[in-house]
N, C-alpha and C positions, 0 to 999 in steps of 0.2 A: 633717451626716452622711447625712439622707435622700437629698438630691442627689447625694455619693459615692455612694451605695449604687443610684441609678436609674441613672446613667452608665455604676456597672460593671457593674446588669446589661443595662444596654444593649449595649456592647463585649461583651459575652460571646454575646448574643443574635446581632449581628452575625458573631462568629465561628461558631458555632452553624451561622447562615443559609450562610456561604460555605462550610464545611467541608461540609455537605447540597445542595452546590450539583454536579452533575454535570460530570466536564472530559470531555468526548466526546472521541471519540480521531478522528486528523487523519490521513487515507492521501491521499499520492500514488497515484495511477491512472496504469494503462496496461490498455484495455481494447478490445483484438482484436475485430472483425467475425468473426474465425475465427480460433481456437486449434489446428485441422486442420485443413490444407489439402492433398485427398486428390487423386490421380492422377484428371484428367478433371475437375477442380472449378475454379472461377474464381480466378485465382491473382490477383487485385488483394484486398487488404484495407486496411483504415483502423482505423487505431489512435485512442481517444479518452484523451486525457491531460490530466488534471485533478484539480485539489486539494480533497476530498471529504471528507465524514460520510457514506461507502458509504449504511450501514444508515439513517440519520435523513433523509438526503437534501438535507443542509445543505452549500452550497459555498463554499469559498472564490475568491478573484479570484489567477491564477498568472500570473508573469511566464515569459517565454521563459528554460529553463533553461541551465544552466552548459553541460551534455552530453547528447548524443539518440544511440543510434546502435543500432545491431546488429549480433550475434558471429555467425557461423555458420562452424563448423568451426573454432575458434580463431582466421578473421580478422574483424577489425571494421572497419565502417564509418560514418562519421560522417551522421547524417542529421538533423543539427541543420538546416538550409539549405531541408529537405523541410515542415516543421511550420509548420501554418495557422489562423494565431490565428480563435478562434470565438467566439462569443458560445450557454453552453449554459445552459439554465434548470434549475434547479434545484428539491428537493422543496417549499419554499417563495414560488417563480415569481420568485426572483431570477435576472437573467445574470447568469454569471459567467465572466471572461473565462477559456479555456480552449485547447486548440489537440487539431487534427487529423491526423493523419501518414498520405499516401497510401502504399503500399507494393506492389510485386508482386515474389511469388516465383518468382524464377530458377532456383534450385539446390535439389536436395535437400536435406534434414536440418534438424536445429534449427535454429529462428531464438530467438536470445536478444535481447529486447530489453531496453534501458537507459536510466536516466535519471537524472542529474544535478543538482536544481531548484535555483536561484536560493534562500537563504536566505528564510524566511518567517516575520517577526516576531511572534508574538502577544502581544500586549499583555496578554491576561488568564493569562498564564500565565509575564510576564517572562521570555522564551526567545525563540531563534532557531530554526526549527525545518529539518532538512536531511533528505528519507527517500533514499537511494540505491534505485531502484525496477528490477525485471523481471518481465519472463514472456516466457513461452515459447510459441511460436510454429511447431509438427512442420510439414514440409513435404515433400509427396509420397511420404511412407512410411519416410525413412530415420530411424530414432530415431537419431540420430550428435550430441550436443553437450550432451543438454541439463543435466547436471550438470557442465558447463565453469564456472569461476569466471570472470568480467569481469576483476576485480581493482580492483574497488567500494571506498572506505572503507568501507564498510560492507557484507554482502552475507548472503545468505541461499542457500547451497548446497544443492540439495532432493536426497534420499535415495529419496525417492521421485520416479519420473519424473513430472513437474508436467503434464501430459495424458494423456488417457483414463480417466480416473477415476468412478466411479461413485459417485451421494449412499451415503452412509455407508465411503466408503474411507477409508484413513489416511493422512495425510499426513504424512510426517519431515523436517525438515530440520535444516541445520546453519549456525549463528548466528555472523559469524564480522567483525572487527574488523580493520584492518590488516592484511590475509591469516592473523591467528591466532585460533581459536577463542575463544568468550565462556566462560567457567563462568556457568552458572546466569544466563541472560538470560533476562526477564520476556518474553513474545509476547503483542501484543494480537491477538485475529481477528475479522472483523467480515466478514460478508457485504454485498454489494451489489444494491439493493431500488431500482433505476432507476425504478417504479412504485407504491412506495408500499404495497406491499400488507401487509407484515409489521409489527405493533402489537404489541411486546414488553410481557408484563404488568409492567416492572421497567426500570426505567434500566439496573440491574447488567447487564443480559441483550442489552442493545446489544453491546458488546463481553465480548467469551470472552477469558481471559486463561489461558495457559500456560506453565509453566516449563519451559526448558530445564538438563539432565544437565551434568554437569562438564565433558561435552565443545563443549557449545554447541546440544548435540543435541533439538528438541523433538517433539512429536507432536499430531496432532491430526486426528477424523474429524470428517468434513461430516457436518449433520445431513440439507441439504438441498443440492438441484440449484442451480446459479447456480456466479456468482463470487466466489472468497472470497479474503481480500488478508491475510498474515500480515506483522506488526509488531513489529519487536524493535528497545525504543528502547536507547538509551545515551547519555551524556555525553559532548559533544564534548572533542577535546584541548585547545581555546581558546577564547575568546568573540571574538564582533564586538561593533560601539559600534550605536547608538540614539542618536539626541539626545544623545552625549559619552558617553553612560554604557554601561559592559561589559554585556555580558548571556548566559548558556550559548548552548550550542546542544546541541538534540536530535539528534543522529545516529540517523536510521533504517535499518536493511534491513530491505525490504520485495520480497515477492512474492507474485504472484496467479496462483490456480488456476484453473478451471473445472471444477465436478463435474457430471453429467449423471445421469439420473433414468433408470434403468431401463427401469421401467414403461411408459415412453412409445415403448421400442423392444420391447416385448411384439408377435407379430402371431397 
């Protein structure tokens, strides 16, 4: 009887430990050298695209994805051919293989970029995980695109024009599936701490979690200047195999902002 009794509170203790155990949330990156690119300003930028823990600083290793390209004015172009595997260090001094996308703009108006990733297994979470990812990219003054839909599995429609934003704007967007809106999708947001600086008193407080309205619709203000990448998972329509065996997959839409700090354009 004592030995039942140590074993179950063993198994209990063990479930205990993994349910207090934190799942940090997993953003696909695409993160612009320049989010405005103004009349008179260097029109070459570089895109860095990699699979992150933004805020913790923890990377994952990314294969060359499915799809790469960019919308401007409703046409799109492929620039999977452009992306230059890297090796980037991370908040831990891990490489991790990542890639680099050279770009220079031509034309005015939004540039939407996109991304596609290769399935990405994780084993502590038995899942496949897929984030359909953009941001946007103003070019030479014309605001023209930048709430154009891709036609993403997944996508995040922003309601809010996704540059020029100020720390404590609002940001809205719309969560949207198969080209049809979500009801009531969970959003993870998590900013990005390239540097290490930000030491949350609270695991909880790494990721901000908000719900989206009936219509797919959510909200949410910056507290702070940087980049911030908003996350709205969902369950795939099918699984892939693992070593024989089925496994979900996480359907992300995901997109990332840039908010900028006032103060610092005070003169």
């Amino acid at each position: 009887m004592f030995q039942h009794t140590k074993k179950a509170l063993a198994a209990a203790a063990a479930m205990v430990t993994l349910a207090a155990t934190p799942a940090f949330a997993h953003f696909q990156m695409i993160i612009p050298s320049d989010d405005m690119v103004a009349q008179g300003e260097d029109r070459n930028i570089n895109l860095d695209v990699m699979f992150w823990h933004p805020l913790e600083g923890h990377g994952m290793n990314m294969e060359k994805p499915t799809q790469f390209g960019v919308m401007v004015r409703g046409k799109k172009t492929d620039l999977l051919g452009t992306m230059k595997p890297v090796k980037m260090k991370d908040g831990e001094g891990q490489m991790r293989d990542a890639f680099k996308v050279p770009y220079t703009v031509s034309k005015p108006g939004d540039h939407v970029f996109y991304i596609e990733p290769k399935p990405y297994f994780e084993p502590s979470e038995d899942t496949f995980i897929v984030h359909y990812t953009k941001v946007v990219v103003n070019a030479l003054g014309m605001e023209v695109g930048w709430d154009d839909e891709v036609g993403l599995k997944a996508e995040i429609v922003p309601l809010t024009r996704p540059y020029g934003l100020w720390k404590g704007n609002v940001f809205q967007g719309q969560v949207k599936m198969n080209g049809k809106p979500v009801p009531y999708p969970e959003v993870e947001v998590e900013t990005y701490d390239p540097d290490g600086k930000i030491h949350p008193p609270s695991d909880t407080m790494i990721t901000q979690v908000v719900k989206g309205d009936q219509n797919g619709v959510f909200t949410y203000a910056m507290p702070r200047a940087g980049w911030w990448g908003f996350a709205a998972l969902m369950e795939g329509d099918h699984t892939l195999k693992h070593d024989g065996k089925d496994y979900p997959i996480e359907t992300g839409a995901l997109i990332w902002i840039k908010a900028y700090d006032m103060d610092g354009y005070v003169k």
